[in-house]
C-alpha positions as CSV (number, residue, x, y, z in Angstrom):
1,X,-19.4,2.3,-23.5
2,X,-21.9,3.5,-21.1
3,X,-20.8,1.1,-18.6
4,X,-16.9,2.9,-19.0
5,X,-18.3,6.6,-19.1
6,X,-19.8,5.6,-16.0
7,X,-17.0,3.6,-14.6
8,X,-14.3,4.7,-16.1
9,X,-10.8,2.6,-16.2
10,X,-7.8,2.1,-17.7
11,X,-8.4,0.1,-20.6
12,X,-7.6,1.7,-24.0
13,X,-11.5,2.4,-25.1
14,X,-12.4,4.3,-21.6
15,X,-8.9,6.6,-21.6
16,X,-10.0,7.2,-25.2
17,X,-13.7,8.2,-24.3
18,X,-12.1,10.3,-21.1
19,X,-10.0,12.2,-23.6
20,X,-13.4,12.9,-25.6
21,X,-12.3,11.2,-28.7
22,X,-15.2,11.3,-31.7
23,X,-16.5,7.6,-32.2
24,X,-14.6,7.7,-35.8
25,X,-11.7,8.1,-33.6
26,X,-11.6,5.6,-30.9
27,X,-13.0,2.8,-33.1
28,X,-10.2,3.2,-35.8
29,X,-7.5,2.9,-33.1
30,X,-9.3,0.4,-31.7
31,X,-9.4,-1.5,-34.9
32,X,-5.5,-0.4,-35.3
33,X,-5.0,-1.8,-31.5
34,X,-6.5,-5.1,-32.4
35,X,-4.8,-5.4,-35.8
36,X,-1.3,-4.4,-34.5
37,X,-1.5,-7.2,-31.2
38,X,-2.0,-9.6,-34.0
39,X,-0.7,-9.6,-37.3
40,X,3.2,-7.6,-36.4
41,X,3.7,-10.4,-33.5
42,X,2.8,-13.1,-35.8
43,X,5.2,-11.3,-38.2
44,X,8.1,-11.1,-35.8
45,X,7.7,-14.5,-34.2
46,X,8.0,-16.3,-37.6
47,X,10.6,-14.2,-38.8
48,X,13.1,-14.1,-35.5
49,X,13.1,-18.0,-36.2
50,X,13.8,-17.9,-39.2
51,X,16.7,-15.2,-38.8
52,X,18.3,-17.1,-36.6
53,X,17.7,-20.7,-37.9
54,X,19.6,-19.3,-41.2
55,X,22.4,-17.3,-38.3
56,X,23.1,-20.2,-36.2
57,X,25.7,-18.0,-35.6
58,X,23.5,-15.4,-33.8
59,X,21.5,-18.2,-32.3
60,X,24.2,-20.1,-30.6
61,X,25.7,-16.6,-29.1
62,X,22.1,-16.5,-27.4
63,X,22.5,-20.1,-26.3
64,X,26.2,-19.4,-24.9
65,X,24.5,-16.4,-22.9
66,X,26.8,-13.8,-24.6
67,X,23.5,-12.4,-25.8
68,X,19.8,-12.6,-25.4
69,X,16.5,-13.5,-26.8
70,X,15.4,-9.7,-26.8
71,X,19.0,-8.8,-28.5
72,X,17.4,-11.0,-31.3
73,X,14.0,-9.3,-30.8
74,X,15.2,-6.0,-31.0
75,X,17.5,-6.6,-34.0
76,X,15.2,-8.8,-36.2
77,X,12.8,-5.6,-36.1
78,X,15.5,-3.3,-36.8
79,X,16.4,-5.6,-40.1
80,X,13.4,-6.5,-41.3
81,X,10.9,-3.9,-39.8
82,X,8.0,-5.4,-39.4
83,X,6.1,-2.2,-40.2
84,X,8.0,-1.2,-43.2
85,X,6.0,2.6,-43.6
86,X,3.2,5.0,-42.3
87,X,1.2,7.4,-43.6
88,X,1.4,10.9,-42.4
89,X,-0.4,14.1,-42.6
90,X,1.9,17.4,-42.8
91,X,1.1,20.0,-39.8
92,X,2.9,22.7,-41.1
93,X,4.7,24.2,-43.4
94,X,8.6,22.7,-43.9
95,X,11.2,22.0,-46.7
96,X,13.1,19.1,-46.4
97,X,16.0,18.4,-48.6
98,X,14.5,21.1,-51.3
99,X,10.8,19.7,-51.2
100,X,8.4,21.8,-49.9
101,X,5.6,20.5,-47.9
102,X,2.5,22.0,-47.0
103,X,-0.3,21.6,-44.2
104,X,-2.3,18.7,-45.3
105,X,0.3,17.3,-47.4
106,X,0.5,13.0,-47.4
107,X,4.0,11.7,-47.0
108,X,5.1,8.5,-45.9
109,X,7.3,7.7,-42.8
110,X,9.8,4.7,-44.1
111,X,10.3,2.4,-41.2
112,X,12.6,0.3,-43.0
113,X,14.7,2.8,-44.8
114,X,15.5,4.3,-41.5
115,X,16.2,0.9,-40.0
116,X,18.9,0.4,-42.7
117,X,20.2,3.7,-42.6
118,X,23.7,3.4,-43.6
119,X,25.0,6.5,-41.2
120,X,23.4,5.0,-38.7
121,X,24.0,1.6,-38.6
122,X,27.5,-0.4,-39.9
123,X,26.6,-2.9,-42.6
124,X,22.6,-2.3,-41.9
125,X,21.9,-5.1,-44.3
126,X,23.1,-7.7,-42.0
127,X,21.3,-10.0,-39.3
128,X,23.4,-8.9,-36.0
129,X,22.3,-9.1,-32.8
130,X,25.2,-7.6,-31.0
131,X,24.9,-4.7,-32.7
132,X,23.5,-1.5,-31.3
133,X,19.9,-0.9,-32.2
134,X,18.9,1.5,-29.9
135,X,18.9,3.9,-32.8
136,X,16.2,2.1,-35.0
137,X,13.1,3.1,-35.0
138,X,10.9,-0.2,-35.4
139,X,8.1,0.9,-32.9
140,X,7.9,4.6,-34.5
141,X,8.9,7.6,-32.4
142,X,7.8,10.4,-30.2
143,X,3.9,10.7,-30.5
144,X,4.0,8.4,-32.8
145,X,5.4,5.6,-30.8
146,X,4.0,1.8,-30.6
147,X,1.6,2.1,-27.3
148,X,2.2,-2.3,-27.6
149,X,5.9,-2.0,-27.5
150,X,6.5,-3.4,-24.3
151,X,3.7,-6.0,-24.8
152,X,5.2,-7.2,-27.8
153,X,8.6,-7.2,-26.9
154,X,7.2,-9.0,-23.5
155,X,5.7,-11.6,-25.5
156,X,8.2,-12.3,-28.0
157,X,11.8,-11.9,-26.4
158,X,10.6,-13.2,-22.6
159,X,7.9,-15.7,-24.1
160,X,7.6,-16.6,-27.3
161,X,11.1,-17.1,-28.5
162,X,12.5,-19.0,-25.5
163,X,9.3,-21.2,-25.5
164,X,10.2,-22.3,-28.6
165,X,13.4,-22.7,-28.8
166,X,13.9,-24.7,-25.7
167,X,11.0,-27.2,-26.5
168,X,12.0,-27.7,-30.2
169,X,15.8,-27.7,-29.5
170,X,16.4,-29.9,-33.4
171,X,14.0,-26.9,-34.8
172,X,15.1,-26.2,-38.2
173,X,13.9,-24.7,-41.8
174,X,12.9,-26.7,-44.1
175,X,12.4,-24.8,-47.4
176,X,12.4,-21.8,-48.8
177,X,10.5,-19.1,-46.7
178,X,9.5,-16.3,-49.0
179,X,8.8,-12.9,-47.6
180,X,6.2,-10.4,-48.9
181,X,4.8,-7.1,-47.3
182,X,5.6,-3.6,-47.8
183,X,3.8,-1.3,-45.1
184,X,3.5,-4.5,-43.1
185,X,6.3,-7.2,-43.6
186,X,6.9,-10.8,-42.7
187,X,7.0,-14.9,-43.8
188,X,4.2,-15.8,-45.8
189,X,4.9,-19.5,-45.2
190,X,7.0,-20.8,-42.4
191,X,8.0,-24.4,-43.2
192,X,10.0,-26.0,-40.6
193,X,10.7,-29.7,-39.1
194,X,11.9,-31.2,-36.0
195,X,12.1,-34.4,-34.1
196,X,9.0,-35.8,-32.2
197,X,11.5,-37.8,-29.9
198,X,10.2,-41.4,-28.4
């Protein structure tokens, strides 16, 4: 830290000591920052496969070029959300649907309810990845929104996915993958087989 207040850059500990941020501050986004670039990836990767290893379907419209690895991305986060809910503080005073809510007030921002919205989205419970998702809100919204969006979706759709895919082209499930997670969603077991080749 002394070396950033000295010389600072752009990394996300010196912005944070720039903007004067208390140390309880910075080190619990930092801790968040660390958790998030690990465990939601992990989450997504494992679960894009297995959405589209049980929607070959999906997946052969992205191997026919009609759609992309980032139309898979982008809808596999919508579906299964990833980051299901969020706490919340209340900032001021508002009623919402006859509730009232207070300064200070906890509530919980539902990812995946929103994700599935039925006004929103036609048939939200189904695995579509030429649908339009640019309604969901999978990385949160306004000041709220995922500062590793564009990493992760880097990673995944440009990356990760491809990677996979084209160097285990037989890749396939093989058993049940059960999910578990509320605020943070995803496989807890990811068995899969394919051919070693010659």
């Amino acid at each position: 830290m002394p070396d950033l207040l000295a010389n600072p850059d752009q990394s996300l500990l010196s912005v944070q000591l720039e903007a004067g941020l208390s140390p309880e501050q910075y080190r619990a986004n930092i801790k968040l920052a660390i958790s998030g670039g690990q465990n939601e990836p992990r989450d997504v990767i494992a679960g894009a496969i297995w959405a589209l290893l049980s929607h070959p379907d999906q997946l052969e419209l992205i191997r026919e070029g009609t759609h992309s690895w980032m139309d898979a991305f982008e809808e596999y986060s919508r579906w299964m959300s990833p980051i299901g809910m969020s706490p919340r503080r209340v900032a001021k005073a508002h009623t919402l649907h006859g509730v009232s809510l207070s300064p200070d007030d906890r509530v919980f921002f539902m990812f995946g309810a929103g994700n599935r919205d039925e006004t929103v989205f036609s048939d939200p419970d189904r695995f579509d990845i030429t649908r339009d998702y640019s309604a969901a809100i999978s990385f949160g919204a306004g000041p709220h929104f995922c500062a590793g969006a564009w990493a992760a979706r880097c990673l995944i759709a440009e990356v990760a996915l491809p990677m996979i895919f084209e160097r285990l082209p037989d890749l396939r499930l093989d058993g049940p993958v059960p999910f578990g997670g509320w605020a943070f969603r995803g496989p807890l077991s990811m068995p899969v087989a394919w051919s070693t080749g010659t």
